[in-house]
C-alpha positions in Angstrom: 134.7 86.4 104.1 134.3 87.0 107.7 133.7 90.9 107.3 130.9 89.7 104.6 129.3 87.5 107.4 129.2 89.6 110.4 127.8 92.4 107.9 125.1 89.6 106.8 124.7 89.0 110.3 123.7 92.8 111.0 121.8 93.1 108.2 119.8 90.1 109.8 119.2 91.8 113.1 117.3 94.4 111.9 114.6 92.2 109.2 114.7 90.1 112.8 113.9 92.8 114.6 111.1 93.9 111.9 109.7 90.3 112.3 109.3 90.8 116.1 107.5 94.0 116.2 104.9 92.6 113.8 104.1 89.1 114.8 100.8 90.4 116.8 99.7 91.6 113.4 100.8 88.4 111.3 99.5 86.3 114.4 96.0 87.8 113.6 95.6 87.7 110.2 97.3 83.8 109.7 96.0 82.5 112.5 95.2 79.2 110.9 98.6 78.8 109.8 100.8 76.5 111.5 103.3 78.9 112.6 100.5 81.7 112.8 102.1 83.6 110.3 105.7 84.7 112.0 106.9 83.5 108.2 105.3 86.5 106.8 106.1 88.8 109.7 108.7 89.9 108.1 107.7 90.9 104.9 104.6 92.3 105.8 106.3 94.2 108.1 108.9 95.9 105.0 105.5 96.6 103.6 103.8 98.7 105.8 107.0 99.9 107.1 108.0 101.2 103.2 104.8 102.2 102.6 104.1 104.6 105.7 107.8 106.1 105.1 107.0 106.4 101.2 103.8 108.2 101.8 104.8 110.4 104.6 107.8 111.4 102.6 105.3 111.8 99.4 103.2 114.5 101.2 106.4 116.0 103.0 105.3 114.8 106.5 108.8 113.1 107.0 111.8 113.4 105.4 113.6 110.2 104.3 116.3 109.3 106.4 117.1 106.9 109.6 115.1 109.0 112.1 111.9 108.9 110.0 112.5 104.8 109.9 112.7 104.5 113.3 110.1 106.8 114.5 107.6 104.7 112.0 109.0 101.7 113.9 108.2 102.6 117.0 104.4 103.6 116.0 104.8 99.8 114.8 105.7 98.7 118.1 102.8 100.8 119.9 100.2 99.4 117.2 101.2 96.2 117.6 101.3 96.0 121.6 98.0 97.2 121.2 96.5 94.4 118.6 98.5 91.9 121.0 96.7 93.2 123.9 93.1 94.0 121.9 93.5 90.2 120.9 95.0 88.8 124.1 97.3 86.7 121.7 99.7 84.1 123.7 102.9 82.7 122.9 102.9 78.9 123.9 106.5 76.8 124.0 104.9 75.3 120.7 104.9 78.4 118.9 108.7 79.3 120.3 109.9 75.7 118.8 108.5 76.9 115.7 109.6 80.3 115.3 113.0 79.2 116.2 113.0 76.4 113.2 111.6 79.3 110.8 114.3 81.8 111.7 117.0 78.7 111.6 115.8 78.3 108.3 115.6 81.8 107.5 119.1 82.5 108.5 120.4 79.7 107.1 119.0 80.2 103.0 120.3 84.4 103.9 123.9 83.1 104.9 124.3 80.5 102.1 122.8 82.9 99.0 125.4 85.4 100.3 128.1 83.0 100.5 127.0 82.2 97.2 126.7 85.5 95.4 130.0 86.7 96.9 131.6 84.4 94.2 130.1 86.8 91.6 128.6 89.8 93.7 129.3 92.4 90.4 126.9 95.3 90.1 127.6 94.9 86.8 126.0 94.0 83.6 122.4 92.8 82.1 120.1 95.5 83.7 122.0 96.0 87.0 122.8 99.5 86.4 119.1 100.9 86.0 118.2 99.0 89.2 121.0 99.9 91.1 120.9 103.3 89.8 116.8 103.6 91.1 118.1 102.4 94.6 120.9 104.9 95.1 118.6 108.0 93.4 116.2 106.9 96.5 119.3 107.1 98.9 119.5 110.2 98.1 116.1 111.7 98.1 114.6 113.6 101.1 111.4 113.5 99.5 109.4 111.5 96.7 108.9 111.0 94.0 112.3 110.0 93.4 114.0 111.7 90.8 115.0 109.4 87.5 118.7 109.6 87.7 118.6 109.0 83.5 116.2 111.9 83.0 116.0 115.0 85.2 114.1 116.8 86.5 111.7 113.9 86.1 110.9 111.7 88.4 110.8 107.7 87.8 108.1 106.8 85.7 108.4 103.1 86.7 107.7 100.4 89.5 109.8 101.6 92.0 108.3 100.6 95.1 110.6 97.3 95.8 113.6 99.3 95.4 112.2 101.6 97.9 111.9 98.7 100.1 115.7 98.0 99.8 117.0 101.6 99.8 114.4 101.9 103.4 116.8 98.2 104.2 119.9 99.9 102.9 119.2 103.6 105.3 117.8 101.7 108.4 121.0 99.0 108.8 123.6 102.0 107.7 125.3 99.3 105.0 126.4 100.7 102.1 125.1 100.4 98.7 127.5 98.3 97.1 127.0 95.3 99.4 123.2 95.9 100.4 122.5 95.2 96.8 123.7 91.7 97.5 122.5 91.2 100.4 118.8 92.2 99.2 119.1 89.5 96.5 120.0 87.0 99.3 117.1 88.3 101.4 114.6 87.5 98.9 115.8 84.0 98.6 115.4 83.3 102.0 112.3 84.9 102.2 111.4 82.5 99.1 112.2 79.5 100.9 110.5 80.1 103.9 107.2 81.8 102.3 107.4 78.5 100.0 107.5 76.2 103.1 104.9 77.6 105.3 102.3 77.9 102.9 103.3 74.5 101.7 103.3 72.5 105.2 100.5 74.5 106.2 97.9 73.5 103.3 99.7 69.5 103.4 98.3 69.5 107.2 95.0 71.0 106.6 94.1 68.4 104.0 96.8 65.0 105.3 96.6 65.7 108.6 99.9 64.2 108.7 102.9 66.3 110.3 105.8 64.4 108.3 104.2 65.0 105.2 103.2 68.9 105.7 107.2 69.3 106.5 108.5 67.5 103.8 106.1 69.2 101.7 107.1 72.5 102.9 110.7 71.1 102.3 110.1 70.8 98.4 108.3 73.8 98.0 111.1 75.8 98.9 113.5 74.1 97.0 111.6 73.9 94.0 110.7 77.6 93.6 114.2 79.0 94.9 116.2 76.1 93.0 114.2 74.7 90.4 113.9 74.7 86.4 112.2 73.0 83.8 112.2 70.3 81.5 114.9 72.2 79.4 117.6 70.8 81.2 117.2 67.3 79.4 119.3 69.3 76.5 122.6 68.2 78.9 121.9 65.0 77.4 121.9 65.8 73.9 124.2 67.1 71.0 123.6 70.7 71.0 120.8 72.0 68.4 122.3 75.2 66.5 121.4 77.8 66.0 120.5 78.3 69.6 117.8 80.3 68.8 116.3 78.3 66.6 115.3 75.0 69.0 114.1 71.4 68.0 112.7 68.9 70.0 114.9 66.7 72.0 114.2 63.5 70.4 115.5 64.5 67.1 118.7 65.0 68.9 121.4 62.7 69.1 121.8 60.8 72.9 125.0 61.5 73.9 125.6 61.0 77.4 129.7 60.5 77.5 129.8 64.5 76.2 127.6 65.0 79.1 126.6 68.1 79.7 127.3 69.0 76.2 128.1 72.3 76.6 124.8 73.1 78.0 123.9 76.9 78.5 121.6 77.3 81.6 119.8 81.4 80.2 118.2 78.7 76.9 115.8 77.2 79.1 114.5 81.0 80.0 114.6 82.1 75.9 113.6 78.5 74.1 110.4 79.6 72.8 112.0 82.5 70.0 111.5 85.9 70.5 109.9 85.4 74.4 111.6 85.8 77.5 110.1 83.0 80.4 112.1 83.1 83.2 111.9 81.7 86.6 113.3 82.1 90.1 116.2 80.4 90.3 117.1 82.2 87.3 116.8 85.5 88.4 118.6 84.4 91.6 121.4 83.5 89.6 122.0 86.9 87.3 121.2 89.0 90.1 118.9 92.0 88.3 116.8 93.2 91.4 113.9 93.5 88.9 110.7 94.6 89.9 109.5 90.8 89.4 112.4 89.6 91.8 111.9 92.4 94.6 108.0 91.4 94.4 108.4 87.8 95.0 108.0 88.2 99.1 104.9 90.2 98.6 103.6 87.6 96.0 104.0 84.8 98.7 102.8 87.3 101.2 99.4 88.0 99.0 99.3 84.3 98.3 99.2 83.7 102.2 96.3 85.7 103.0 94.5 84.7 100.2 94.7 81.0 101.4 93.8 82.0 105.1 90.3 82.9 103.7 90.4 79.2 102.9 91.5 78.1 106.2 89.3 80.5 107.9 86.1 79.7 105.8 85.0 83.3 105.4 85.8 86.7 104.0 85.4 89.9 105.5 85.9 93.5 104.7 88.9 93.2 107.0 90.8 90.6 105.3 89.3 92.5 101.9 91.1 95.9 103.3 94.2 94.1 103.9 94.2 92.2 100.6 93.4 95.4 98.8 96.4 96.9 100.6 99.0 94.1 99.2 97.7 94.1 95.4 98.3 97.9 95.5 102.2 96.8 96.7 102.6 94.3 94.1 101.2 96.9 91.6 103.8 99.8 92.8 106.7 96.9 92.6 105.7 94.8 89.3 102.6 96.6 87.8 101.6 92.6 86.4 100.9 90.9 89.6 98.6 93.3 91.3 96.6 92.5 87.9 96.9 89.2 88.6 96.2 88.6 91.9 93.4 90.6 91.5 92.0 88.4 89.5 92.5 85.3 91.9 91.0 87.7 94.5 87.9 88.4 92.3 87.5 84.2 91.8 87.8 83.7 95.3 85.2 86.6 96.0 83.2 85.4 93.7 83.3 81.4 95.1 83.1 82.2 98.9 80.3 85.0 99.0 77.8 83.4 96.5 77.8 80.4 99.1 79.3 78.2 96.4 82.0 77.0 99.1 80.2 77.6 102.5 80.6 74.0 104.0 77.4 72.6 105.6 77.1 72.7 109.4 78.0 69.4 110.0 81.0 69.0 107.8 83.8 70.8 107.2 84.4 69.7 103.7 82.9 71.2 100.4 80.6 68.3 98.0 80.7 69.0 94.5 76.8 68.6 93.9 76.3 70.9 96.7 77.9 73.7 94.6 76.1 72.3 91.7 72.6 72.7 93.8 73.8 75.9 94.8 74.3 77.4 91.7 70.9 76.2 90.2 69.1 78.2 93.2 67.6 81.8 91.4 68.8 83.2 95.4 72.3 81.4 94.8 72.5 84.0 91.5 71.1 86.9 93.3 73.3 86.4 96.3 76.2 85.3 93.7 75.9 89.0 92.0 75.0 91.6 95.3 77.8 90.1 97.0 80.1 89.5 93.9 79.7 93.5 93.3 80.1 94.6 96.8 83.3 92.9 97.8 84.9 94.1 93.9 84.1 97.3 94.4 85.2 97.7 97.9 88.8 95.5 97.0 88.7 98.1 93.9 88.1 101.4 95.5 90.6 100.8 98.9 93.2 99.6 96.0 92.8 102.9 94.1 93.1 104.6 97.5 96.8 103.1 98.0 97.9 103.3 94.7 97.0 106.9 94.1 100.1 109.0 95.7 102.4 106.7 93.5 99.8 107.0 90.3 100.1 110.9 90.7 103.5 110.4 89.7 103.0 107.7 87.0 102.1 107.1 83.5 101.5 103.6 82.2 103.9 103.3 79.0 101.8 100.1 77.8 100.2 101.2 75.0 97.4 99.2 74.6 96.7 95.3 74.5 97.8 93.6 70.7 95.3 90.6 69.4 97.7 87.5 68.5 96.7 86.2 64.8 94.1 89.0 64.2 92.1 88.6 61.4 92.7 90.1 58.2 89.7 92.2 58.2 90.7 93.9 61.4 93.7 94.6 60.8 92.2 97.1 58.5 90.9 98.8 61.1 93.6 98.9 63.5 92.5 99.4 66.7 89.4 99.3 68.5 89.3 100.8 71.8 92.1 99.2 73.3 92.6 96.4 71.3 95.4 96.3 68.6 95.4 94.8 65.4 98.6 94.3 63.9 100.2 93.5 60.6 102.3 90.1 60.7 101.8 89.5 65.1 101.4 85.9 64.6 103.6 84.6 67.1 102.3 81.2 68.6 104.2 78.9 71.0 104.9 75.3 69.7 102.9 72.6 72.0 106.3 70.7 72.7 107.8 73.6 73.9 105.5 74.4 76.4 105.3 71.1 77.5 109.5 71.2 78.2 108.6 74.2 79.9 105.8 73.2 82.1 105.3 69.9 81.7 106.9 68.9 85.1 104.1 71.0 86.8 101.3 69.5 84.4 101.9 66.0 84.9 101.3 66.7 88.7 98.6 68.7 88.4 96.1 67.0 85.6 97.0 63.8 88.3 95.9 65.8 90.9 92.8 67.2 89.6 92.1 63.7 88.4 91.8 62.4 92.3 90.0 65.8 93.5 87.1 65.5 91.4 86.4 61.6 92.3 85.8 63.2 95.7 83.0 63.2 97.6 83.9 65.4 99.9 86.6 68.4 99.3 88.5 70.1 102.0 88.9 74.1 101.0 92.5 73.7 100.9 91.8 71.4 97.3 90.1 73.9 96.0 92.5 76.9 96.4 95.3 74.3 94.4 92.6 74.4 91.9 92.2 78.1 91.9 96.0 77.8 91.4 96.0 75.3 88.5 93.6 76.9 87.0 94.8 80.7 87.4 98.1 79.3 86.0 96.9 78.1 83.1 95.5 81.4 82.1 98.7 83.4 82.2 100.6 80.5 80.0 97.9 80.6 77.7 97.2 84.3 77.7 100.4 85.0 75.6 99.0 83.0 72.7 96.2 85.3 72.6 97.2 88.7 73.6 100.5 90.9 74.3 100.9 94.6 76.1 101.6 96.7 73.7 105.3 98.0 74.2 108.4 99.4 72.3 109.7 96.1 70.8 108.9 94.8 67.6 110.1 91.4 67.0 109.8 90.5 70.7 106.4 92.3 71.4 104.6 89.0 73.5 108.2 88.9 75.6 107.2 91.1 78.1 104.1 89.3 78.4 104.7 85.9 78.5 107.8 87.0 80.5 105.4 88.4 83.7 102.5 86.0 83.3 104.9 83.1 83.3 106.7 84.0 86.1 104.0 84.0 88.5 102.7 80.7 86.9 105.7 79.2 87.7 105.9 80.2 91.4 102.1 78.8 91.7 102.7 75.3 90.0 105.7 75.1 92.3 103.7 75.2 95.2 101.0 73.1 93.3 103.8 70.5 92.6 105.4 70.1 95.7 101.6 69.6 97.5 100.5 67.3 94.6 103.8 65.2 95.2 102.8 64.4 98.9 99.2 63.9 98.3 99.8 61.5 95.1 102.2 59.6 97.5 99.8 59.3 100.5 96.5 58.8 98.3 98.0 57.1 94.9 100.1 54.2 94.4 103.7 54.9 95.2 105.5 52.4 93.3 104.3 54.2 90.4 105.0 58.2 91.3 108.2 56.9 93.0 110.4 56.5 89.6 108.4 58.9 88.0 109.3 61.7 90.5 112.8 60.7 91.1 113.5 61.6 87.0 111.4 64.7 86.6 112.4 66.1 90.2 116.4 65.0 88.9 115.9 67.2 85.5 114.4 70.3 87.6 116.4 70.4 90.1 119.9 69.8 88.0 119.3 73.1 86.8 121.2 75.0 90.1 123.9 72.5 88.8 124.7 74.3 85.8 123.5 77.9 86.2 125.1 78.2 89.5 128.6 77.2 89.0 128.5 79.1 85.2 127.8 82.5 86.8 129.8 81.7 90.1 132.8 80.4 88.5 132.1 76.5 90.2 132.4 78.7 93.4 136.3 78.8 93.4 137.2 82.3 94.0 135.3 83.8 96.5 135.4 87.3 96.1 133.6 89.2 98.4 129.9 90.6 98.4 131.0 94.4 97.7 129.5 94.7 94.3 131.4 97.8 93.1 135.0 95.8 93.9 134.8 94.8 89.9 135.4 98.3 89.0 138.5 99.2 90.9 140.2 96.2 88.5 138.7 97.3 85.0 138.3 101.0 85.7 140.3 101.8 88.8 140.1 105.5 88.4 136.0 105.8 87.8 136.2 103.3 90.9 137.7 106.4 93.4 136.0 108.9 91.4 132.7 106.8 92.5 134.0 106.8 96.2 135.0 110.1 96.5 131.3 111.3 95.1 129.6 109.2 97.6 131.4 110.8 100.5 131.9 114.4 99.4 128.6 115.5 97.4 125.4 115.3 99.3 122.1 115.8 97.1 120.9 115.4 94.0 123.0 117.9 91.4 123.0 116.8 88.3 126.2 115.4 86.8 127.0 115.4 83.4 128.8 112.2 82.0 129.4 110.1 78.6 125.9 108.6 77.4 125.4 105.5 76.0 122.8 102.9 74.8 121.1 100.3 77.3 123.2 97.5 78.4 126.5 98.8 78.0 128.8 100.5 80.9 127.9 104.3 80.1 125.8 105.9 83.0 128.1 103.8 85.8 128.9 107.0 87.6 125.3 108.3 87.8 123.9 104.3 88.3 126.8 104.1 91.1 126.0 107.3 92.9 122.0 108.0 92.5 123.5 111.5 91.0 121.0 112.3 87.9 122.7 112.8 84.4 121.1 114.9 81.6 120.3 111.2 79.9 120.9 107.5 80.5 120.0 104.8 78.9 118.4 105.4 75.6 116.3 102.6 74.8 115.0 102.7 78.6 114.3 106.2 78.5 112.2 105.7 75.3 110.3 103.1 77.2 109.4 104.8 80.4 108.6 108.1 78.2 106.7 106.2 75.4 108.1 108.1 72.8 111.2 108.5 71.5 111.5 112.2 70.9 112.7 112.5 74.7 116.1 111.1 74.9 116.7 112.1 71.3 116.1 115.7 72.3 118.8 115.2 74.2 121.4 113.0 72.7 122.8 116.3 70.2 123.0 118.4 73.4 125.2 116.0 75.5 127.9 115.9 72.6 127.9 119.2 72.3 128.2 119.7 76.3 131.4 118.1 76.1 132.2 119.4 72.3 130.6 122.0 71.4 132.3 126.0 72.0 132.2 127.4 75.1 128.9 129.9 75.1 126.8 127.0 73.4 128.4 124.7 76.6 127.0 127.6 79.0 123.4 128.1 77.7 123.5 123.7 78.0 124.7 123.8 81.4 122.1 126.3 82.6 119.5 124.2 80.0 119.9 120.7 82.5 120.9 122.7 85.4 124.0 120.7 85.5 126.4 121.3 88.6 129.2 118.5 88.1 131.5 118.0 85.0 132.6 114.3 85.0 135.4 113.6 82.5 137.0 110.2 82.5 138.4 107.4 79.8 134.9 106.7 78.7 134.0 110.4 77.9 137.6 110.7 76.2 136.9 108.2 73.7 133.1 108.9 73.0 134.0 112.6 72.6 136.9 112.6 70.7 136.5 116.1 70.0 136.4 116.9 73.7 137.0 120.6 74.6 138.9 120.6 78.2 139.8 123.6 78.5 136.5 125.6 78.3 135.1 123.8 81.7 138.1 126.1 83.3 136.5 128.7 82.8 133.3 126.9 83.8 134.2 126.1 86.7 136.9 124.3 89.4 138.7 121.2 89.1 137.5 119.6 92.8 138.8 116.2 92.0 141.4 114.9 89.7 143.2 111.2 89.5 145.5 110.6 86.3 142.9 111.6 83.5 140.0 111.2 85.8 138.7 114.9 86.4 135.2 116.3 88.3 134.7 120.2 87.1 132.3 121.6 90.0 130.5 124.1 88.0 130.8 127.9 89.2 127.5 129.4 90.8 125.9 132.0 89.2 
């Protein structure tokens, strides 16, 4: 435990250090916030940072390796001395209480998640292989693209740019894989919590004007979107329903509160509406994928942030458009569905602020409802409305193609087009029209009752909230970016009743869907809750919220109760935050076989090993290493490719690699220019028929541990 924490403790340095060199740059662009942005220093730094390295490596500028990070960094530091200068930004003793409580707090949520996850720190299981598998395949590259470690020579057709981010984290603080991996996921927590709190303290004091409350505020925010569930956790209290996947509401369960928790399983209240997928923070905290929609929480918070300081600061500019441009194109290169989404939100606020509908009079610094209702009956109000409207889109639009083109090269989208829920009979004769897809017997809907368990903690908050906002006179900005929120929110819950992406699955085709849209919903509501809380117990009647709050906030926030101590075995074995340490107890051989790889084979050759279906424990040795192998993960592959043919072209040829006669085996070797044999117990029992002794003539045995051999393949 005390190696884990002074390696935590490095690993801390450096994202400190990162946060240093850009606080000019966050002081600038949150100004208005009450810690002038160090909060987002950070992650805005891993940004720009990633992104300079990624496209200097794309190009073949730079290589990818600890040199190039730190030459990028000192640029940084030059750039920044200048926009501290340029600026003449000060530091007060204020501002040094402040950063101190922020990195306390930022310390503090990194040091307890990896104390945490080092109950449970395995690399091992759900989707942790493909992740882990992308980060060590970037480890390895010298230039990008990286290549897809499940499908050479092709390079990863997914969102890859968050694992970038960590594999950049991983190169720059020299810890290995293994434990970075954990200590990523307990980075993005902390950053969680402290994005969470500053943008929650900082809107409560632009609208309370009341330090306590902007603090606890701040407080709950964080809690609520790093710890918090939903309504689903009322279950504990309840005789189970069976089948599981087959829910019924609550009440026509029997009360049963001496069984409590009644063998309650925290992953329902993330799969309760059937054949959907809705997860949440805390969740994904918890089974520790570092999924695209986990690694882009920090920029989320990050895009969030500077799309409230156009609030604060009462204006937009091509500036702040260049630089909000800049983080959709991140989001979209980490988790395709939020640069889509924040776009959006971008566009509303575009549309609000530049049309004049917002503009505050001289003399007030508040926003009247019939003022925007005057406004918007003015023929210049329209004009205005659509000139500026059109100018700021395509400008956002064209600076975000700009970014997202060296990584779109490389790409291709495997959404296939966007599905109509409950399409009429008469087209789905037709089919498709342009994009749209009509389809046969696609007539999932969501019950009202189970949305409600799922959101109705937010809902009861906000519909209370927008209830005292529009008896208002007079509305501070701050209100009306929580109503953005509410109301952008509401669109991705409901747009899964409507509409799906078009993917590979065909019972669970709106899962992906409601799955990405939800998630961000839920990170907004949380920030909507936590404010709406505070400002319902300053401006509403208290004795009434109190008991209210107190039960709904109990149900959320029981939820770490039961997901936490399932996956961490009630934290009573601590275990260490090395996440390959699993292996040396089930498959001790493939465990020094791994080792040994990482240390003695530099590159990218490819390696030939068993292959197996998605989810299981076939590919570990390429997923462990970043060494590509003729083909991984089927059902992935047929995902990324959008067609099935390509890992079926391969499946025959991989059996016959390690079964097939000896000339066939050469003309496959040459056919995947394959450079490592890997045989171990898996490949034994997949390939019963395994031919051993034609890879001696192959090649040269250059590792071998009881039945554990690695043929190096001879050069031609």
């Amino acid at each position: 435990m005390i190696n884990d924490f002074s390696i935590a403790l490095i690993w801390w340095v450096y994202l400190f250090g990162i946060g240093i060199i850009f606080i000019p740059l966050s002081s600038v662009l949150f100004g208005k916030f009450f810690d002038r942005g160090y909060t987002f220093a950070k992650s805005l730094g891993l940004c720009i940072l990633t992104y300079l390295i990624y496209i200097l490596g794309t190009f073949h500028l730079l290589p990818f390796n600890r040199i190039s990070i730190f030459i990028v960094l000192s640029v940084a530091i030059l750039l920044n001395f200048y926009i501290f200068k340029k600026n003449k930004l000060k530091i007060s003793f204020k501002g040094i209480k402040i950063i101190i409580f922020q990195e306390i707090l930022f310390l503090v949520s990194l040091l307890i998640w990896s104390y945490v996850k080092g109950f449970q720190s395995d690399i091992h299981g759900l989707e942790k292989f493909m992740d882990f598998g992308f980060m060590n395949s970037i480890l390895r590259s010298t230039y990008f693209p990286p290549t897809d470690m499940w499908f050479p020579p092709y390079s990863i057709n997914y969102y890859y740019f968050g694992h970038l981010v960590t594999a950049v984290l991983m190169k720059l603080t020299n810890i290995n894989s293994f434990i970075a991996y954990n200590l990523m996921l307990s980075t993005i927590f902390a950053f969680t919590a402290c994005s969470a709190f500053s943008i929650g303290s900082t809107l409560t004091y632009e609208i309370l004007k009341i330090k306590k409350a902007s603090f606890m505020t701040g407080i709950l925010s964080a809690i609520l979107v790093t710890l918090g569930g939903n309504l689903h956790t009322i279950y504990a209290f309840f005789l189970q329903y069976a089948p599981p996947e087959n829910p019924v509401p609550f009440w026509q369960l029997k009360l049963s509160l001496s069984s409590f928790p009644n063998n309650y399983w925290y992953p329902n209240a993330t799969r309760f509406i059937p054949f959907t997928i809705h997860e949440f923070p805390s969740y994904s905290f918890v089974v520790s994928d570092l999924h695209g929609h986990v690694l882009d929480i920090p920029f989320v918070f990050l895009t969030l942030a500077l799309i409230y300081s156009i609030f604060l600061i009462k204006k937009i500019t091509y500036k702040t458009s260049a630089v909000i441009a800049f983080m959709l194109a991140i989001m979209y290169m980490t988790n395709a569905w939020d640069g889509i989404i924040y776009f959006l939100l971008f566009g509303i606020v575009i549309l609000l602020w530049k049309s004049d509908l917002l503009k505050p009079k001289k003399s007030s610094h508040t926003i009247r409802w019939y003022d925007i209702a005057q406004r918007l009956n003015t023929v210049k109000g329209k004009k205005n409305y659509f000139i500026s409207f059109i100018k700021y889109v395509f400008f956002a639009g064209f600076l975000y193609f700009i970014f997202t083109l060296p990584f779109n090269l490389h790409f291709k989208p495997f959404v296939s087009g966007i599905g109509i829920v409950c399409p009429p009979n008469f087209f789905v004769h037709i089919g498709k029209i342009g994009p749209f897809l009509f389809e046969a017997n696609h007539c999932q809907r969501s019950p009202f009752w189970m949305l409600i368990i799922l959101y109705g903690f937010f809902y009861i908050y906000a519909i209370a909230l927008v209830l005292k906002i529009i008896r208002l006179k007079k509305t501070p900005p701050g209100l009306i970016y929580v109503l953005l929120l509410i109301l952008l929110s509401t669109i991705l819950i409901a747009a899964p009743e409507f509409i799906y992406a078009k993917d590979i699955y065909p019972a669970h085709y709106r899962a992906n869907t409601m799955f990405k849209l939800g998630y961000q919903a839920f990170i907004m509501l949380s920030l909507v809750s936590s404010f709406a809380i505070t400002y319902l117990f300053h401006k509403g009647k208290k004795y009434i919220w109190l008991p209210i709050t107190f039960v709904l906030l109990g149900l959320v926030l029981m939820y770490p109760y039961f997901s936490v101590n399932s996956y961490f075995g009630d934290l009573k074995e601590y275990k260490g935050l090395n996440g390959l340490e699993y292996l040396r107890t089930i498959q001790p051989y493939d465990y020094d076989a791994i080792l040994w790889i990482q240390k003695n084979i530099h590159g990218q050759p490819v390696l030939l090993e068993a292959q197996g279906d998605s989810y299981t424990d076939f590919e570990r040795i390429s997923a462990n290493t970043g060494l590509p192998t003729p083909l991984g993960w089927t059902v992935h592959e047929w995902l990324w490719r959008g067609s099935y043919n390509y890992p079926q072209s391969r499946l025959e040829d991989i059996k016959s690699l390690y079964e097939g006669p000896l000339t066939q085996t050469r003309f496959l070797i040459n056919k995947y220019n394959i450079s490592y044999i890997y045989i171990g117990e898996m490949e034994r029992t997949k390939y019963p028929m395994l031919n051993i002794e034609k890879f001696n003539q192959l090649g040269k045995i250059v590792y071998k541990k009881g039945n554990t051999i690695l043929y190096k393949i001879n050069e031609k």
